[in-house]
TORVEXGU-912102 format. One line per 8 residues: number of its first residue (from 0); their letters; for each residue x, y, z of C-alpha. Coordinates in nm, 2 decimals. Layout:
# residues N
NUM = A = X/Y/Z  ... $
# end
This chain:
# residues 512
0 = XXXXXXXX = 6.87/-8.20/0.76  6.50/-8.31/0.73  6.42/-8.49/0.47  6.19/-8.19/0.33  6.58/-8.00/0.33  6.73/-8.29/0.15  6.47/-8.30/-0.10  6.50/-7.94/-0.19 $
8 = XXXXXXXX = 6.89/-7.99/-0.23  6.77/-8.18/-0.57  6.62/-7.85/-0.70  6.77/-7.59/-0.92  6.52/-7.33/-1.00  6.47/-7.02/-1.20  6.28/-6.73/-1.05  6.10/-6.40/-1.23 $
16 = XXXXXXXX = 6.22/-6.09/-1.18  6.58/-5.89/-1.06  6.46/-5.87/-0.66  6.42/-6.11/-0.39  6.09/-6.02/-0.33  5.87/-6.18/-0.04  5.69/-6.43/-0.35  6.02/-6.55/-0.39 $
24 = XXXXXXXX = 6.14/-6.60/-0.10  5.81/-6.81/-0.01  5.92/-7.01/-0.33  6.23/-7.14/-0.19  6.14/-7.17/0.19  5.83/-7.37/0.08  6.07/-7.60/-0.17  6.34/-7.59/0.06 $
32 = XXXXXXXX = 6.53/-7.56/-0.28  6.94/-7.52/-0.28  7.01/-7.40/-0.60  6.88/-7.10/-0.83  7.00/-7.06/-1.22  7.01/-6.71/-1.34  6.87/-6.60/-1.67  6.86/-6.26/-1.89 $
40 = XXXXXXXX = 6.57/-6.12/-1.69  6.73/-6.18/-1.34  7.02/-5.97/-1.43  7.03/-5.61/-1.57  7.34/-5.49/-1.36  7.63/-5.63/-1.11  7.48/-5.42/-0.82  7.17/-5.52/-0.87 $
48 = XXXXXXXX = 7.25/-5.87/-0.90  7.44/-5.92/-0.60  7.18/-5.74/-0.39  6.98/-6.03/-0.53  7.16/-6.28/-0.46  7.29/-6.12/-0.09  6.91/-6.05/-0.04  6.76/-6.36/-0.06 $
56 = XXXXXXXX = 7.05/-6.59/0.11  6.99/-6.35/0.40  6.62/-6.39/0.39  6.67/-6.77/0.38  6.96/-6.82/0.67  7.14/-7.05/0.41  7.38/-7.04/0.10  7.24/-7.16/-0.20 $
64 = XXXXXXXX = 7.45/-7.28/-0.51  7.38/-7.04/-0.79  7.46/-7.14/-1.18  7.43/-6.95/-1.51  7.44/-7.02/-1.87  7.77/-6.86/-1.96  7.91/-7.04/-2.25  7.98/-6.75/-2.46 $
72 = XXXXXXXX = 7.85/-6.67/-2.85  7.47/-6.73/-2.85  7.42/-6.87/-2.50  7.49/-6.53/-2.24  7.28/-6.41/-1.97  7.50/-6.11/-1.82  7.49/-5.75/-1.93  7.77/-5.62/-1.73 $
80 = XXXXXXXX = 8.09/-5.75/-1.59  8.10/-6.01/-1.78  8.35/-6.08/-2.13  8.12/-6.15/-2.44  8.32/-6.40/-2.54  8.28/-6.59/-2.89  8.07/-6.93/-2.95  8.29/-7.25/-2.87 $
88 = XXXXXXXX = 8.30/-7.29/-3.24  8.50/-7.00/-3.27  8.72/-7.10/-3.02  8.79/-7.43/-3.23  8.86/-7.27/-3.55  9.14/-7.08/-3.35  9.27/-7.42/-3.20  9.49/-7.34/-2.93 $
96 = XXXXXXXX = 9.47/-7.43/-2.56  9.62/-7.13/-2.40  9.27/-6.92/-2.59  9.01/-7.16/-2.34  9.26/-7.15/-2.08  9.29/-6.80/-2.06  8.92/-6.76/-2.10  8.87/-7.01/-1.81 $
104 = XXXXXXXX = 9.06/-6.75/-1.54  8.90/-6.47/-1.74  8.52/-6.59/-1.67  8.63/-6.78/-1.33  8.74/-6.40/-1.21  8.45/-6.25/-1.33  8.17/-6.47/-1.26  8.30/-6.53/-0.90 $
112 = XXXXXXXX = 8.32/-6.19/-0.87  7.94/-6.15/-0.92  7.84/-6.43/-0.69  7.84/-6.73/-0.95  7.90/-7.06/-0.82  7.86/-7.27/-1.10  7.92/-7.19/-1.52  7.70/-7.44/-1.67 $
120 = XXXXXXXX = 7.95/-7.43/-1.99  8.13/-7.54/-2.19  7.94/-7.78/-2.44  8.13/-8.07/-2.52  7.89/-8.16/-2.77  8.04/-8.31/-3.10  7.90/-8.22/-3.39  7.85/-8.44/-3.72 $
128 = XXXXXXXX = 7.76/-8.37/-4.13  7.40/-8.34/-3.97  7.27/-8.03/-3.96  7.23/-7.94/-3.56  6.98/-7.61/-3.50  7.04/-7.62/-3.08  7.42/-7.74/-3.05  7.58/-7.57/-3.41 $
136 = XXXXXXXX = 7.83/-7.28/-3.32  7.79/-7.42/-2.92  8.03/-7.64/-2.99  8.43/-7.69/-3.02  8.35/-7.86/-3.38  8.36/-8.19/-3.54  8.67/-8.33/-3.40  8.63/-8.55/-3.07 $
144 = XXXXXXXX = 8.97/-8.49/-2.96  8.97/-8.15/-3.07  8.65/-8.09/-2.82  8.80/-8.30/-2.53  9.13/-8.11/-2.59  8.99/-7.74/-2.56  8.70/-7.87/-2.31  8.94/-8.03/-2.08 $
152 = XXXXXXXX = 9.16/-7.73/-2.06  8.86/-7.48/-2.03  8.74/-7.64/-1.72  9.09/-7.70/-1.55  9.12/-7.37/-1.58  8.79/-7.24/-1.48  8.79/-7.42/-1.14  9.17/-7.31/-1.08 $
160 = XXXXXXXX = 8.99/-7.01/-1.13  8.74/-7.09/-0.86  8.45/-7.15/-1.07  8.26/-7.50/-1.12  8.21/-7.63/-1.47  8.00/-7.84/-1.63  8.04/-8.07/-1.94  7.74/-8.11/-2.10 $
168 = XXXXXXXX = 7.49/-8.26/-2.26  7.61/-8.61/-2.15  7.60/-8.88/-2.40  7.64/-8.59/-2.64  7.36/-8.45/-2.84  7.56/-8.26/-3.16  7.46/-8.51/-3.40  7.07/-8.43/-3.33 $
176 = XXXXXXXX = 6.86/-8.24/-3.60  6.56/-8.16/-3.38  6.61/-7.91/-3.14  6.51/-8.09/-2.76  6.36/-7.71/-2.66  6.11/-7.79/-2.89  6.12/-8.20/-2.94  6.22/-8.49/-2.87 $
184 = XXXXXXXX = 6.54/-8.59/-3.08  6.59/-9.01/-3.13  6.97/-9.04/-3.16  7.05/-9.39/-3.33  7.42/-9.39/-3.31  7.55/-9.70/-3.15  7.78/-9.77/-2.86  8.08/-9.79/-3.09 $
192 = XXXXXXXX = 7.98/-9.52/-3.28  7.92/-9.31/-2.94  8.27/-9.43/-2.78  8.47/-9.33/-3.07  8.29/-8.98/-3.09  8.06/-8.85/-2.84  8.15/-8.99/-2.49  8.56/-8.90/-2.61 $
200 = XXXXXXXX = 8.49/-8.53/-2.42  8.31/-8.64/-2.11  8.61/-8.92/-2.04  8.85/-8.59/-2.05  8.62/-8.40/-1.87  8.62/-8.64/-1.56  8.96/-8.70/-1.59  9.03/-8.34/-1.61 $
208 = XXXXXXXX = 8.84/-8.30/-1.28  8.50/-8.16/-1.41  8.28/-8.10/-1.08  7.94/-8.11/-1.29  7.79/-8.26/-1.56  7.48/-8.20/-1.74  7.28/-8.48/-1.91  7.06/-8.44/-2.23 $
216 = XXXXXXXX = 6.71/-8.51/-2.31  6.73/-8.73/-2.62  6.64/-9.10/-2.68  6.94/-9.32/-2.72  6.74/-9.67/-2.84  7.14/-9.84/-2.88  7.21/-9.73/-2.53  6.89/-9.79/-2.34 $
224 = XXXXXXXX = 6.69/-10.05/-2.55  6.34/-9.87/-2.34  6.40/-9.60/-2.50  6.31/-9.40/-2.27  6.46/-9.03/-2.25  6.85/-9.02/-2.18  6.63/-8.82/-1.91  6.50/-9.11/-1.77 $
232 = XXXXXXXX = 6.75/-9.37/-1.83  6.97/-9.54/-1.52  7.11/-9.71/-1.78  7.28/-9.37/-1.92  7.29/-9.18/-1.63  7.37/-9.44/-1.37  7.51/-9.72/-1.53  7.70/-9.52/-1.80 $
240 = XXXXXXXX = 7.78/-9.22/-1.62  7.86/-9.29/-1.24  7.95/-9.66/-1.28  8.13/-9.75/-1.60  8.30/-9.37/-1.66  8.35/-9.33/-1.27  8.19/-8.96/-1.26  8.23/-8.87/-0.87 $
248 = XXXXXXXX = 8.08/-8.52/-0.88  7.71/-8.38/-0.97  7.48/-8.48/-1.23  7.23/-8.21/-1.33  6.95/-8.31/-1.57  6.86/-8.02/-1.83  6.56/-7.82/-1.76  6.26/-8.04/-1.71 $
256 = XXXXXXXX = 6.02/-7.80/-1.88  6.19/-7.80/-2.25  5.92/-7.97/-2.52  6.16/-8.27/-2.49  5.99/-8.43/-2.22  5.63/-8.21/-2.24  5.47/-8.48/-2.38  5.59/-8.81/-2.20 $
264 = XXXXXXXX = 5.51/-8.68/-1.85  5.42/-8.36/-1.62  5.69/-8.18/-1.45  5.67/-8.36/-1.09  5.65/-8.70/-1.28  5.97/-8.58/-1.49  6.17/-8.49/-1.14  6.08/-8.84/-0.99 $
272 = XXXXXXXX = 6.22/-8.99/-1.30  6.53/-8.80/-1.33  6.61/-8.89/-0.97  6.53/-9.23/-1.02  6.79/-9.27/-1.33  7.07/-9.11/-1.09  7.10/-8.73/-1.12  7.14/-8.56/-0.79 $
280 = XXXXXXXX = 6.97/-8.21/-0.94  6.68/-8.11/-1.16  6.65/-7.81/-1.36  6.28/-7.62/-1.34  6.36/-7.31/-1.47  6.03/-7.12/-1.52  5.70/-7.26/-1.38  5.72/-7.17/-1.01 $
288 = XXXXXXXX = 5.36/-7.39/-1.00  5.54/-7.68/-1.17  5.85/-7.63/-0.96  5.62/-7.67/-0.65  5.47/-7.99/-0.80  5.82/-8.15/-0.84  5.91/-8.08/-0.45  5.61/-8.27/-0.37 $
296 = XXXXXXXX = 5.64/-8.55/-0.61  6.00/-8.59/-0.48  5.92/-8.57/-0.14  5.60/-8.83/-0.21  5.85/-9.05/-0.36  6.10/-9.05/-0.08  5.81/-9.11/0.18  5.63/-9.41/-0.03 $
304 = XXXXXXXX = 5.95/-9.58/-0.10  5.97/-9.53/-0.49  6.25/-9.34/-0.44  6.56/-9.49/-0.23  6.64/-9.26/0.08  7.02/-9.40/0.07  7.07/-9.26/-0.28  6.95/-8.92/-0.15 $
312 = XXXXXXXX = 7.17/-8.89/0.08  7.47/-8.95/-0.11  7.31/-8.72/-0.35  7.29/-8.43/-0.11  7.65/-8.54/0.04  7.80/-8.46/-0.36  7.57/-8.11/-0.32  7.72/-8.06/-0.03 $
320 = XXXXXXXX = 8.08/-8.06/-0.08  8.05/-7.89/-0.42  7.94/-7.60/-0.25  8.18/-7.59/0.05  8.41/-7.57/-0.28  8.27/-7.23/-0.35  8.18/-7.09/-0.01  8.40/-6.76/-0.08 $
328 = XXXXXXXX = 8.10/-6.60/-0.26  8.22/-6.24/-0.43  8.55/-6.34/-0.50  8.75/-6.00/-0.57  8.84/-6.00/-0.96  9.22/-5.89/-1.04  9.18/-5.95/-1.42  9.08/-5.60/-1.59 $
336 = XXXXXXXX = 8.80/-5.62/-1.87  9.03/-5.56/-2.14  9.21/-5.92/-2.10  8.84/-6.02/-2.21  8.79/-5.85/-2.50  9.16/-5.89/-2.63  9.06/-6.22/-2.63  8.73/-6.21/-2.78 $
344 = XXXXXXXX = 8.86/-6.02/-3.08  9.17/-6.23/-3.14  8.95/-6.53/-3.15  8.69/-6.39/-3.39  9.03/-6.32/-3.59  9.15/-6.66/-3.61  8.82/-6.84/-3.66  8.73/-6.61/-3.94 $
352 = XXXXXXXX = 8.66/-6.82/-4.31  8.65/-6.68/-4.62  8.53/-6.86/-4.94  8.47/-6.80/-5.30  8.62/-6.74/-5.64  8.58/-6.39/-5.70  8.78/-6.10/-5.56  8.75/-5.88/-5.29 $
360 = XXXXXXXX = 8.48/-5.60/-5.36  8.57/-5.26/-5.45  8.53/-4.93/-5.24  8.33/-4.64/-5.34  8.01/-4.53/-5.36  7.67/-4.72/-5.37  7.70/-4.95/-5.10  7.41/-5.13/-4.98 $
368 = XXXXXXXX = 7.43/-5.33/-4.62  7.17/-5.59/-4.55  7.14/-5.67/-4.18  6.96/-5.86/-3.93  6.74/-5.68/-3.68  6.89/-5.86/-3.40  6.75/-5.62/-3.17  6.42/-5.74/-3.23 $
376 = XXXXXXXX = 6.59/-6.07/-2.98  6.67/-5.87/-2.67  6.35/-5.98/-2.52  6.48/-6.38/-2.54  6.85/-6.38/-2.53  7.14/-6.12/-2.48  7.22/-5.84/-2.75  7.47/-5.65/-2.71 $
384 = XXXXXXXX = 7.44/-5.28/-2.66  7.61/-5.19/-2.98  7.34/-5.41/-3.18  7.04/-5.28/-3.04  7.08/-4.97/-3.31  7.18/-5.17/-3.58  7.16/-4.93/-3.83  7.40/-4.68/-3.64 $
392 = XXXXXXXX = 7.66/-4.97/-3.56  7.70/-5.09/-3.93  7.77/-4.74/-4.03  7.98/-4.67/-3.74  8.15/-5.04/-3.85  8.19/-4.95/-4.18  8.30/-4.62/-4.19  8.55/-4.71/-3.94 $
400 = XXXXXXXX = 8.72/-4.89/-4.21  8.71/-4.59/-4.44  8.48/-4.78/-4.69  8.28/-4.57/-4.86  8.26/-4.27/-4.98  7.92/-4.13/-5.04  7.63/-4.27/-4.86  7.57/-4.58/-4.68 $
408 = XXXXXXXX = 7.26/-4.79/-4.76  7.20/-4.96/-4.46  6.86/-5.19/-4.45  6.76/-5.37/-4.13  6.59/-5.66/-4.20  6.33/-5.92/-4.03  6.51/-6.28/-3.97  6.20/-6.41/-4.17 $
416 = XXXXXXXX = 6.13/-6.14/-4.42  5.82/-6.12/-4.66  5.82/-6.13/-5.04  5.77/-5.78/-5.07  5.98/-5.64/-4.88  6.28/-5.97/-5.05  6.16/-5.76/-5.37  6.21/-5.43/-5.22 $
424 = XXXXXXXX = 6.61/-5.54/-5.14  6.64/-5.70/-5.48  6.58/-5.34/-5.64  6.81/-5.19/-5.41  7.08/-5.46/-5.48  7.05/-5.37/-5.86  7.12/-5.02/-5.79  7.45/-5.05/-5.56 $
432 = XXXXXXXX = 7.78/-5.15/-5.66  7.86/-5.35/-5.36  7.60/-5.59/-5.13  7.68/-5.75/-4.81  7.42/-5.98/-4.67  7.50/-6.03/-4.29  7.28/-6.37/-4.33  7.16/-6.48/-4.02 $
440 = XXXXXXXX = 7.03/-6.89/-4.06  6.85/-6.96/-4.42  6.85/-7.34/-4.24  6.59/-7.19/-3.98  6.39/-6.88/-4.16  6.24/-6.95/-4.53  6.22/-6.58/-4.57  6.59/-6.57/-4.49 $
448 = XXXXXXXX = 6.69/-6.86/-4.81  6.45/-6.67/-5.02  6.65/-6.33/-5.00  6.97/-6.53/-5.05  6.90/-6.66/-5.30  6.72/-6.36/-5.50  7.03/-6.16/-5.41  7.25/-6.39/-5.54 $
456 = XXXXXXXX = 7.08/-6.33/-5.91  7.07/-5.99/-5.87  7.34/-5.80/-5.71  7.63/-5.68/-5.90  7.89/-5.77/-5.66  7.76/-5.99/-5.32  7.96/-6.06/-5.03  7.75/-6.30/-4.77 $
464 = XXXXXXXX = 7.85/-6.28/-4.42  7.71/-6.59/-4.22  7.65/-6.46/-3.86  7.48/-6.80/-3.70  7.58/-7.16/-3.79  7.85/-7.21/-4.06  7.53/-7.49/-4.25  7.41/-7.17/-4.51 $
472 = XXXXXXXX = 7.71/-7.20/-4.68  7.55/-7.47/-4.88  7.32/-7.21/-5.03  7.59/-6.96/-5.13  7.72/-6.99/-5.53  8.08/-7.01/-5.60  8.03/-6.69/-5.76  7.97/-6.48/-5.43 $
480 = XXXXXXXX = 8.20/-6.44/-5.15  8.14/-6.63/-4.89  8.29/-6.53/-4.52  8.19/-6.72/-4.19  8.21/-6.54/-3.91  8.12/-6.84/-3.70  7.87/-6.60/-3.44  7.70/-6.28/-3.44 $
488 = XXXXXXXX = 7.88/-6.12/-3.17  8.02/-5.74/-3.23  8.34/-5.87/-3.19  8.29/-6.13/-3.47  8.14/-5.85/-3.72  8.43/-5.64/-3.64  8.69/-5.90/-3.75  8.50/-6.01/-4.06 $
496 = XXXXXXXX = 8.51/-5.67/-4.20  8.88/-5.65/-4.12  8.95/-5.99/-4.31  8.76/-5.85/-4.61  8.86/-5.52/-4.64  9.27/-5.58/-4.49  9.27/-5.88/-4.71  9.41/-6.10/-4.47 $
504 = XXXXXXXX = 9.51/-6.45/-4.51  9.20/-6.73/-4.54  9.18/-6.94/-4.25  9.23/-7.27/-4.43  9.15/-7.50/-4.15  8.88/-7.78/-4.21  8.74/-7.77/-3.86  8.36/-7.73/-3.87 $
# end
């Protein structure tokens, strides 16, 4: 290779659009880049995507390693061919290996099927008492060896499968209560604290063979006394990382664009840095300019000496062999979708919670239903088909389960609703036997606590139903019931309605 080809080898980039079109094939043959992560807006259909994908390899005389977000529960990207599996959290409050295991040969056979290379999943975040708005229902739970225990198995599994995982965000980030999309988080736990936690799933996850890991953006002042950006570090990335834990396969930083690292550095600077501190891939996902600028900075670097030639090559030799790993690209799929969604629905079964001291509502008439307009997301992360009419698939839901017998007050609401139209609801809440609140985050939307709250003192009968992160519980009374469906997915919906009105069991496990 020239060193112009090696160079690119460090890049992972995100394009626009669901076509190779001539703009992006310039991209890549002017940044020699050799990998490509896939979001929402690249993908609208399997046909379609490997046409993309077929397209521009073809275009480009080379194979390039292609990734995706697929960690199931908030964090999806495909619309077809593809299990929508519950968040990780889900998947701990169920506990059981041979769940993530099957789900590893599940999404292995599926996403190798559509041309994936890499499934830049699971989390092996931990998470702590502190609230966490990015990592929450993303992760296994609270329990270190709970998280190596699933993770491990996930990712054995998935690259049995044929797929390459990747355990991230290396030193672990679950503890942070500033979400690094939008800042920069300053994690204070010391090395003790962070060998007895955080770091417990990353030694599993290299001893379980992992062939990626993902790094995070947070400051670690008791790990790297610069405090610069885990980012940044060598001492976290290098020292920790390749030396001390003896991680042989690929470290990818997070996306260098994320408000993290906006305001330490531009992107090229960023790419130099996270080179410098050992990763052997950098994630630009959006800004084809700033994408451009880190090829050149990079390729500056190599030519003025700031960056060590030697420690490219190794870099690219790692690249290299991870995708000689997953050269059969299309892999045929034997599993049939309905392995997928058996799955997903005995999950959201297990990890369902319900609290409270009252009893289970009665059936009838006057029935309100206060939902999230979660179609009013589609055009930042995946909804599922079902939700985009949310109105016809809570009536569809609820009738299913013969609930009531008159009308159906069904009220699609903003995530951040105003005081009139709080009010409005309150009125109706007075009026109806029964309320369900599907509650989605009161942590993150005022508007969201407010209506809460002000239907907590005035229904006659209130059953919440937390859809996000299982944190709003400490705003529901003792005298409401509480259920935690620990995700919004239709799959998680469906089983929360079947705990409360088949009176199943409580799931009694303390797992967060």
């Amino acid at each position: 290779m020239t060193l112009e080809e090696m160079v690119g080898q460090q890049l992972m980039i995100g394009i626009p659009g669901t076509e190779a079109t001539p703009a992006v094939i310039k991209q890549f043959k002017d940044t020699h880049a050799g990998g490509l992560i896939i979001f929402r807006p690249n993908f609208y259909s399997a046909a379609q995507f490997k046409k993309l994908i077929s397209g521009l390899e073809s275009a480009l005389g080379r194979n390039l390693l292609i990734a995706v977000d697929h960690e199931g529960g908030r964090v999806i990207h495909i619309a077809e061919g593809a299990t929508v599996f519950p968040d990780n959290l889900a998947f701990g409050r169920a506990g059981s290996t041979a769940y993530v295991e099957e789900q590893g040969r599940i999404e292995s056979g599926e996403l190798r099927n559509l041309g994936f290379d890499v499934n830049l999943a699971p989390t092996l975040d931990v998470l702590t008492e502190t609230f966490s708005p990015n990592i929450g229902i993303r992760s296994y739970g609270r329990d270190p060896d709970l998280v190596s225990k699933l993770g491990s198995a996930r990712i054995k599994s998935m690259q049995e499968g044929g797929l390459s995982a990747c355990a991230k965000h290396f030193p672990g980030q679950g503890h942070s209560s500033i979400d690094a999309h939008l800042g920069l988080p300053v994690l204070l736990g010391t090395w003790e604290e962070m060998q007895a936690t955080h770091l417990k799933p990353f030694k599993a996850a290299i001893e379980a063979g992992v062939d990626t890991i993902m790094s995070s953006h947070p400051v670690y002042p008791e790990l790297d006394a610069s405090k610069a950006p885990a980012t940044f570090s060598r001492r976290i990335i290098h020292d920790l990382l390749r030396e001390k834990l003896g991680f042989k396969g690929v470290i990818l930083s997070d996306d260098l664009e994320m408000g993290a690292l906006r305001n330490i550095c531009e992107v090229g600077e960023a790419a130099c840095r996270a080179v410098a501190a050992g990763h052997d891939i950098v994630l630009i996902c959006h800004d084809l300019e700033a994408q451009r600028r880190a090829f050149q900075c990079l390729l500056d670097g190599y030519r003025s000496g700031r960056l060590n030639v030697k420690n490219l090559e190794e870099s690219v030799e790692r690249i290299q062999n991870l995708k000689r790993k997953r050269s059969k690209r299309f892999a045929s799929n034997s599993l049939l979708p309905e392995a997928g969604k058996k799955l997903s629905l005995e999950v959201a079964r297990k990890a369902v919670e319900l609290n409270g001291n009252v009893n289970l509502p009665p059936r009838g008439d006057d029935i309100l239903v206060v939902f999230p307009k979660l179609s009013s997301l589609a055009d930042r992360i995946f909804i599922e088909k079902d939700c985009l009419d949310e109105e016809q698939f809570i009536k569809s839901l609820f009738r299913s389960f013969e609930v009531d017998k008159g009308d159906l007050n069904v009220q699609i609401v903003d995530f951040d609703p105003e005081d009139d139209r709080i009010a409005a609801l309150e009125n109706l809440s007075r009026q109806s036997n029964v309320t369900y609140f599907f509650c989605f985050d009161a942590h993150l939307y005022p508007g969201c606590r407010r209506l809460l709250e002000s239907l907590q003192d005035t229904a006659k009968c209130l059953v919440v139903i937390l859809l996000r992160d299982p944190y709003d519980r400490e705003f529901v009374r003792t005298d409401s019931l509480c259920v935690t469906a620990f995700g919004f997915r239709t799959t998680q919906i469906r089983a929360v309605l079947e705990r409360i009105f088949r009176s199943q069991p409580a799931h009694t496990s303390q797992h967060i």
